[in-house]
C-alpha positions in Angstrom: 0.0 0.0 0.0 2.8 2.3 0.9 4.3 1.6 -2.0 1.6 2.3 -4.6 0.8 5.9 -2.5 4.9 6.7 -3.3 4.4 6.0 -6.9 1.4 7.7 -7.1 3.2 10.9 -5.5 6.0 10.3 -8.5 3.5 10.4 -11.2 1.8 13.6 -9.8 5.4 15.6 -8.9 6.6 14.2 -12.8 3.7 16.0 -14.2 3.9 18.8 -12.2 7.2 19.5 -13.0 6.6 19.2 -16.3 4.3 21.9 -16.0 6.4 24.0 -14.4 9.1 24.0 -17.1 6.5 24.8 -19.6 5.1 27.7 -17.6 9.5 28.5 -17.3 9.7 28.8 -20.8 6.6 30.6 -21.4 8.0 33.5 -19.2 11.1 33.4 -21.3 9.6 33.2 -24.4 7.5 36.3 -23.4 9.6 38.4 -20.9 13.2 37.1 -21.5 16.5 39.3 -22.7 17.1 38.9 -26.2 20.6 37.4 -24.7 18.9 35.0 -22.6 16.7 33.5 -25.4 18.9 33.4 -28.1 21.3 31.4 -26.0 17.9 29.2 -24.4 16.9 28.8 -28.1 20.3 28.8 -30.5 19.0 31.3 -32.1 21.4 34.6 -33.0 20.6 37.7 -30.4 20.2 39.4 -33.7 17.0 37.1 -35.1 15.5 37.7 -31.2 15.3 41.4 -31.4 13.5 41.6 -34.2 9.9 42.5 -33.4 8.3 40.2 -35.5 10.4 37.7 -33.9 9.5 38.7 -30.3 6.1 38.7 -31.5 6.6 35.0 -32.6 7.7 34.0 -29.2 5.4 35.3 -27.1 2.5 33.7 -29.2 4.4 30.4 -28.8 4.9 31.5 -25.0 1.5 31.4 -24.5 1.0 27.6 -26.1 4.2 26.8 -23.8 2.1 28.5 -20.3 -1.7 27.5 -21.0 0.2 23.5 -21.5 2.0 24.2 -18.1 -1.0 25.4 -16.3 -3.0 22.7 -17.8 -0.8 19.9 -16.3 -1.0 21.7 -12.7 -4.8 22.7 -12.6 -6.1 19.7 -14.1 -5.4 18.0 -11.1 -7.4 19.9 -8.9 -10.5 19.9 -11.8 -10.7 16.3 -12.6 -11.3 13.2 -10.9 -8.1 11.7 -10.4 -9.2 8.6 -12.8 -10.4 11.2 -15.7 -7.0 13.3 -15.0 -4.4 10.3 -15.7 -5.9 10.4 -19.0 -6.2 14.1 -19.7 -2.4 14.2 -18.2 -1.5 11.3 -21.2 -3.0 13.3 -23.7 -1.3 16.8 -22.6 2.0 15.0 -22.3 1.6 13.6 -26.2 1.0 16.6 -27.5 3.9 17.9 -25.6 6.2 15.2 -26.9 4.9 15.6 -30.6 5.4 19.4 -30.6 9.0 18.3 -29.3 9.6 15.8 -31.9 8.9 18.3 -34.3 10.9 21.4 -32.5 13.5 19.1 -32.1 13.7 18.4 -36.2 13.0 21.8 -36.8 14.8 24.7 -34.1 17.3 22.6 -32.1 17.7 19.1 -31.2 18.0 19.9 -27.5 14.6 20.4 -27.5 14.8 16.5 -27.7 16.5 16.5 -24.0 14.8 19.7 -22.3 11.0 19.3 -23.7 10.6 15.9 -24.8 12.3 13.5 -22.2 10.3 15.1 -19.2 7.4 14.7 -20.7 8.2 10.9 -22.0 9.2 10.2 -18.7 6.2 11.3 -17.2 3.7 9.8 -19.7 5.8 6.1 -19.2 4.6 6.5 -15.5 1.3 7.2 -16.2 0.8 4.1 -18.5 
C-alpha cells in the first residue's frame, strides 16, 4: 500500500514539473532578454530582437504557459481517474510538438521538452 501511494506521488510531482518547465519557458519566451533566449533557443541575439520575432515567441509562449498550467490545474478539476488520462493526452501533445521542434529549431529540445514529458507519460501508462 505504501508503495503504490509513493508512486502515485511520483507520477503527480513528474507531471507537475513538467508543467512547471513549460510555464518557465513561457516567461522566457514572453519576458526574456534577447541574450537569454537566443542562448535558451540557438538562435542569434540578432534574429530575437526583431519585433516580428519577439512577437513570434510570445505567441508560442502562451501555447508553452496554457500547457503548463493545464498539467497543474487539471489535477485539482478532474477526478483523479479522468485526470491520468487528460495528463497522457497533454503529455503527447507535448512530446509531438517536441519531436517536431527538435527536427526543426534545435535538437535539444529532444533533452529539455521531450524527455520530461516521456518520462512522465511512461509513469502514467
Amino acid at each position: 500500500m505504501k508503495t503504490t501511494a509513493t508512486f502515485l506521488m511520483i507520477k503527480i510531482a513528474l507531471v507537475f514539473i513538467v508543467g512547471i518547465e513549460h510555464i518557465g519557458i513561457c516567461l522566457l519566451e514572453i519576458f526574456g532578454k534577447p541574450a537569454q533566449q537566443a542562448k535558451a533557443f540557438d538562435m542569434s541575439k540578432n534574429f530575437v530582437k526583431q519585433k516580428e520575432a519577439r512577437i513570434s515567441m510570445a505567441n508560442q509562449g502562451i501555447y508553452n504557459g496554457m500547457l503548463g498550467l493545464l498539467l497543474i490545474l487539471s489535477y485539482f478539476v478532474f477526478p483523479f481517474s479522468t485526470v491520468i488520462e487528460v495528463w497522457q493526452l497533454l503529455l503527447g501533445m507535448i512530446m509531438v510538438v517536441a519531436i517536431f521542434g527538435g527536427f526543426t529549431a534545435t535538437k535539444k529540445i529532444w533533452l529539455v521538452q521531450l524527455l520530461p514529458a516521456l518520462i512522465a507519460f511512461l509513469f502514467l501508462i
